[in-house]
C-alpha positions as CSV (number, residue, x, y, z in Angstrom):
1,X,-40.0,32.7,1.7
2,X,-39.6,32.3,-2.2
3,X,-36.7,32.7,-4.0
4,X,-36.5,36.5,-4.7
5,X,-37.4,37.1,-1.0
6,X,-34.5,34.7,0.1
7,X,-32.2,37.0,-1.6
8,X,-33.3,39.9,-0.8
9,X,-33.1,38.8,2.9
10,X,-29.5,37.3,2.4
11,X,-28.5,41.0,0.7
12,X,-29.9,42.8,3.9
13,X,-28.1,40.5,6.4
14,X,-25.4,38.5,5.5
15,X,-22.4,39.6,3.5
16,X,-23.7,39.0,-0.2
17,X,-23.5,42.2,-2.7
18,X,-25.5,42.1,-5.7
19,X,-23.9,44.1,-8.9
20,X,-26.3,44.7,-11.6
21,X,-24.6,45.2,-14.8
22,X,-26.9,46.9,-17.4
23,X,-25.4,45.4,-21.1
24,X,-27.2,46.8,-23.9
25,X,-30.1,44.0,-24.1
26,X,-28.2,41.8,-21.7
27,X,-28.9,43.2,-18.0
28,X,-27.0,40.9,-15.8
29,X,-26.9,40.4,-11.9
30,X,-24.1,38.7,-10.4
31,X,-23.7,38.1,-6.5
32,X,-20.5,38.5,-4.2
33,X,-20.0,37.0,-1.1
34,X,-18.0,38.9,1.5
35,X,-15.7,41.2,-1.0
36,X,-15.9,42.5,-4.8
37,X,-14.6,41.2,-7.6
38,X,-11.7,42.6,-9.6
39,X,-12.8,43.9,-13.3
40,X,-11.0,41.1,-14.7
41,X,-12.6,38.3,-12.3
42,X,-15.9,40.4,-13.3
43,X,-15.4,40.6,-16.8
44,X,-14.4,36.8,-17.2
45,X,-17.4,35.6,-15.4
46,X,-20.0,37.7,-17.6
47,X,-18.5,36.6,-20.7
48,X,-20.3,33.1,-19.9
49,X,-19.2,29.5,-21.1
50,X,-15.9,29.7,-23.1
51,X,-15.6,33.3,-22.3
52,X,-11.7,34.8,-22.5
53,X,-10.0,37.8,-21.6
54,X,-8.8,39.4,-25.0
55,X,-7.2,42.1,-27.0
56,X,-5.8,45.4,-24.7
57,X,-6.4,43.5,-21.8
58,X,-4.8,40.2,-22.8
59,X,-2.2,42.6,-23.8
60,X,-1.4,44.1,-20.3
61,X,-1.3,40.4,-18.6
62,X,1.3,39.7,-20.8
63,X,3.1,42.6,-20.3
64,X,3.3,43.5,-24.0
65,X,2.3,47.4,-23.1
66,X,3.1,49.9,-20.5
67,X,0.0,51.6,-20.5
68,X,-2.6,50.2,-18.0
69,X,-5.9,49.9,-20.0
70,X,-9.1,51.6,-18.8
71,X,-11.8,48.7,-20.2
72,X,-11.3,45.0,-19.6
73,X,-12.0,43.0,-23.0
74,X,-13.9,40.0,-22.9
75,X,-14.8,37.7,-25.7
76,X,-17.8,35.3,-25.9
77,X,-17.7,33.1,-28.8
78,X,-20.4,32.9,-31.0
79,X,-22.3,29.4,-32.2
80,X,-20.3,27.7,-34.9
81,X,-21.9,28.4,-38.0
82,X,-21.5,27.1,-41.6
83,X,-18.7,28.9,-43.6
84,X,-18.2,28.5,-47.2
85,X,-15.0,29.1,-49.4
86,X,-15.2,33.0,-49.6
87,X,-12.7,34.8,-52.3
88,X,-13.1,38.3,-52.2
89,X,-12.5,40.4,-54.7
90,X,-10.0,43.8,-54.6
91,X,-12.9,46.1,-54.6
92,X,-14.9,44.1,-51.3
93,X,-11.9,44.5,-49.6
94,X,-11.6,48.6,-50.3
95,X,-14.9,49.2,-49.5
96,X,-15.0,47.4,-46.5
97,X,-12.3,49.3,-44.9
98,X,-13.3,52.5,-46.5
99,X,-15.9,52.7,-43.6
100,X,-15.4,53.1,-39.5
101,X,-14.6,49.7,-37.6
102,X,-17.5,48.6,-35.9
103,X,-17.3,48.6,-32.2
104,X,-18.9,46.9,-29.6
105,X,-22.2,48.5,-28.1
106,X,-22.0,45.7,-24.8
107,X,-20.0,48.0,-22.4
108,X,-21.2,49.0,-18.7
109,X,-19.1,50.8,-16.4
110,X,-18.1,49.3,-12.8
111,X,-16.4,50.9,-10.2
112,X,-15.3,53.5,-12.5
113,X,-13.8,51.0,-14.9
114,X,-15.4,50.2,-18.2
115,X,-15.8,46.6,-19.5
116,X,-16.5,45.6,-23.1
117,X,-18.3,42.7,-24.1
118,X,-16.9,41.3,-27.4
119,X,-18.5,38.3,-29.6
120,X,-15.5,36.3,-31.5
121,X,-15.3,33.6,-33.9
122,X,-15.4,30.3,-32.9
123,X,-11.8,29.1,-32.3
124,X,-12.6,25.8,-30.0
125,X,-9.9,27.5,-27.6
126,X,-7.4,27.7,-30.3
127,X,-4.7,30.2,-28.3
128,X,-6.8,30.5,-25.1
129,X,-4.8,29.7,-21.8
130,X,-5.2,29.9,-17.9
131,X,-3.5,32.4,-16.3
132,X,-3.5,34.2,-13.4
133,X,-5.4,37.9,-13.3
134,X,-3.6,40.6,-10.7
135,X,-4.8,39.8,-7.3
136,X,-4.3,35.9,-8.4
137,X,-7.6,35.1,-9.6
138,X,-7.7,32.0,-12.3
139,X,-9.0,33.5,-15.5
140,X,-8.6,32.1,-18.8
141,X,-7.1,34.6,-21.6
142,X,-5.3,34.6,-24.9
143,X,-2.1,33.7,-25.4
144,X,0.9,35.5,-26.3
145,X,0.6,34.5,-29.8
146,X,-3.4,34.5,-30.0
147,X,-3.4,38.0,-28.5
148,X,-1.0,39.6,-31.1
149,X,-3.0,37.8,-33.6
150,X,-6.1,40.1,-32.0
151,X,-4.6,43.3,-31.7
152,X,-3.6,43.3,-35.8
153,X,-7.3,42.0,-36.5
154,X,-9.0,44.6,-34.0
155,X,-6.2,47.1,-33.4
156,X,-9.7,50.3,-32.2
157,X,-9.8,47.3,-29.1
158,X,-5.8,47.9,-28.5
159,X,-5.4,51.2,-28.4
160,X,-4.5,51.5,-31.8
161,X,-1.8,50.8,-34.8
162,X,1.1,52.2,-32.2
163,X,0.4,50.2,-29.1
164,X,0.2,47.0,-32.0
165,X,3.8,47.9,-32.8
166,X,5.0,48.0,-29.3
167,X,3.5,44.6,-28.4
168,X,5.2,43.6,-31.0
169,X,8.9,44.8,-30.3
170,X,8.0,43.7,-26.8
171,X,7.4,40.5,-27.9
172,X,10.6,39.7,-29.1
173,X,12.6,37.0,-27.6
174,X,8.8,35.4,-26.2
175,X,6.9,35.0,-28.9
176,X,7.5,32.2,-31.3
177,X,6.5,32.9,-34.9
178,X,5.5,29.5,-36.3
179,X,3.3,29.3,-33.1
180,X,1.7,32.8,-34.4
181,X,1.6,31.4,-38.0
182,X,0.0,28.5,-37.0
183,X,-2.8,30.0,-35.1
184,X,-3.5,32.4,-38.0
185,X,-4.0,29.9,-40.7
186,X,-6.4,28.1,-37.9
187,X,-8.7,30.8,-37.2
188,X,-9.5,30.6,-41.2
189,X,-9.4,34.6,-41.7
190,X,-11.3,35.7,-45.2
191,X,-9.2,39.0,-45.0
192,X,-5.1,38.9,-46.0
193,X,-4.1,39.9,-41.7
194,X,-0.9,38.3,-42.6
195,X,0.3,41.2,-44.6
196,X,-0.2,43.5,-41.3
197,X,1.6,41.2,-39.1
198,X,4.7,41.0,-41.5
199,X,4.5,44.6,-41.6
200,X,4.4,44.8,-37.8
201,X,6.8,43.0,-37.7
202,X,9.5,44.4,-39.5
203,X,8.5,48.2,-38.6
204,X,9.5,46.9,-35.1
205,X,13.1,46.5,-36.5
206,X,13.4,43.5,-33.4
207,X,13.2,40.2,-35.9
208,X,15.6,38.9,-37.5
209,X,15.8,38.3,-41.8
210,X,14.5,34.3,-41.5
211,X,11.6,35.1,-39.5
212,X,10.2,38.0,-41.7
213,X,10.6,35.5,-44.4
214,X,8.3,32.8,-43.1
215,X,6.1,36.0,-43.5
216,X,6.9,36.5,-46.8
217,X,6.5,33.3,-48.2
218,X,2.2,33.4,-47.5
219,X,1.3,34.5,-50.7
220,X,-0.3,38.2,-51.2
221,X,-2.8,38.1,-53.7
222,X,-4.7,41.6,-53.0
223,X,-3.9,44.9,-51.3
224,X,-5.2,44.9,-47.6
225,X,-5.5,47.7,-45.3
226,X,-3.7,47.8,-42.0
227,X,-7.1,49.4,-39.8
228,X,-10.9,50.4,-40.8
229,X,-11.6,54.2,-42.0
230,X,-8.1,55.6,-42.5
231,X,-8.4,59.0,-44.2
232,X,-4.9,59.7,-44.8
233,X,-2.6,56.7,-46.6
234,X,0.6,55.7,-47.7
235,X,1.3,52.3,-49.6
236,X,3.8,49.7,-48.4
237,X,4.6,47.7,-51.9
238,X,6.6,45.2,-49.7
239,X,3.6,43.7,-48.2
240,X,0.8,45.3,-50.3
241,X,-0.4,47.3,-47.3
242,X,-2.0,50.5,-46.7
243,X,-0.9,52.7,-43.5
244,X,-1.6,55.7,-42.0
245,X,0.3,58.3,-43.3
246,X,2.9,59.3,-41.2
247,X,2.8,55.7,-38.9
């Protein structure tokens, strides 16, 4: 036999199970032996080296919402590339968040569960842990801090502005703010996030007075937008933020 015939005779008589996961110019096989994955085992494994669980579904393993999400986030980083000093200018900022988020076109369905396939920046595994998945798989995953971090950044991946504020006020008593601080200035973000996670934070009316100020004290230099395409707005002059009307 050669290879392909091997497998094809180890799928007919043995236990194997071949899932063939069709990612928008990324078709991928993977092979089970005697049981299926979870979507969590599944999605960590096709995320490839360095590959994390992330976002909504980082947010569910750490208990931060009460809604069980229907698509498993993974994140692949991307090659380290060359950044240079960029300092954008009031009106880059408006228009780029004038416009739709863009979303991830990498999503199959398995099992009746969707996963998403997301490309990050490179972060060396700043924020990234091992943990255990339901079922007690070993996966690796975001951290507390690192996934809050995520939700503000890419709220359309967790479930919005509102399930952002909840992780937040659930959050409180577990999260550790210089840890989140410290992670932020890390990842070397061009846009102003910090101004949504203060706002986060104190619209979730948990934190106390001295840790909204270690917020406070990152200077704000431009007005920033708290998600992509918002049609409706209201202006928070505390942290130079724009809203959804009504939030």
């Amino acid at each position: 036999m050669n290879m392909d015939e091997f497998v094809v005779f180890l799928l007919d008589k043995t236990p194997l199970k071949k899932h063939s996961l069709k990612f928008p110019g990324l078709p991928i096989a993977i092979y089970l032996w005697g049981r299926d994955f979870s979507s969590y085992e599944t999605a960590y494994k096709i995320g490839g080296a360095g590959a994390y669980l992330s976002h909504y579904t980082a947010a569910f393993l750490h208990e931060l919402t009460d809604q069980v999400p229907k698509t498993t986030y993974v994140t692949a980083p991307q090659p380290r590339k060359r950044q240079e000093n960029i300092v954008l200018t009031q009106q880059q900022i408006d228009q780029a968040f004038s416009r739709p988020a863009r979303v991830t076109k990498a999503i199959v369905t398995l099992g009746g569960h969707r996963i998403a396939r997301l490309t990050g920046m490179v972060s060396d595994g700043l924020g990234v842990v091992e943990m255990a998945a339901p079922g007690g798989a070993k996966i690796f995953a975001t951290s507390l801090e690192r996934t809050l971090l995520d939700m503000v950044v890419r709220p359309i991946y967790a479930g919005g502005p509102q399930q952002v504020l909840e992780a937040f006020r659930l959050a409180k008593g577990r999260m550790s703010t210089n840890k989140l601080i410290a992670n932020y200035k890390k990842m070397g973000y061009v846009y102003p996030y910090h101004q949504a996670i203060g706002f986060y934070m104190e619209r979730a009316g948990v934190y106390s007075e001295n840790t909204l100020r270690m917020l406070r004290e990152i200077e704000r230099r431009r007005d920033f937008y708290l998600m992509h395409g918002m049609k409706e707005t209201e202006y928070v002059s505390e942290w130079r933020l724009f809203i959804p009307k009504g939030f």
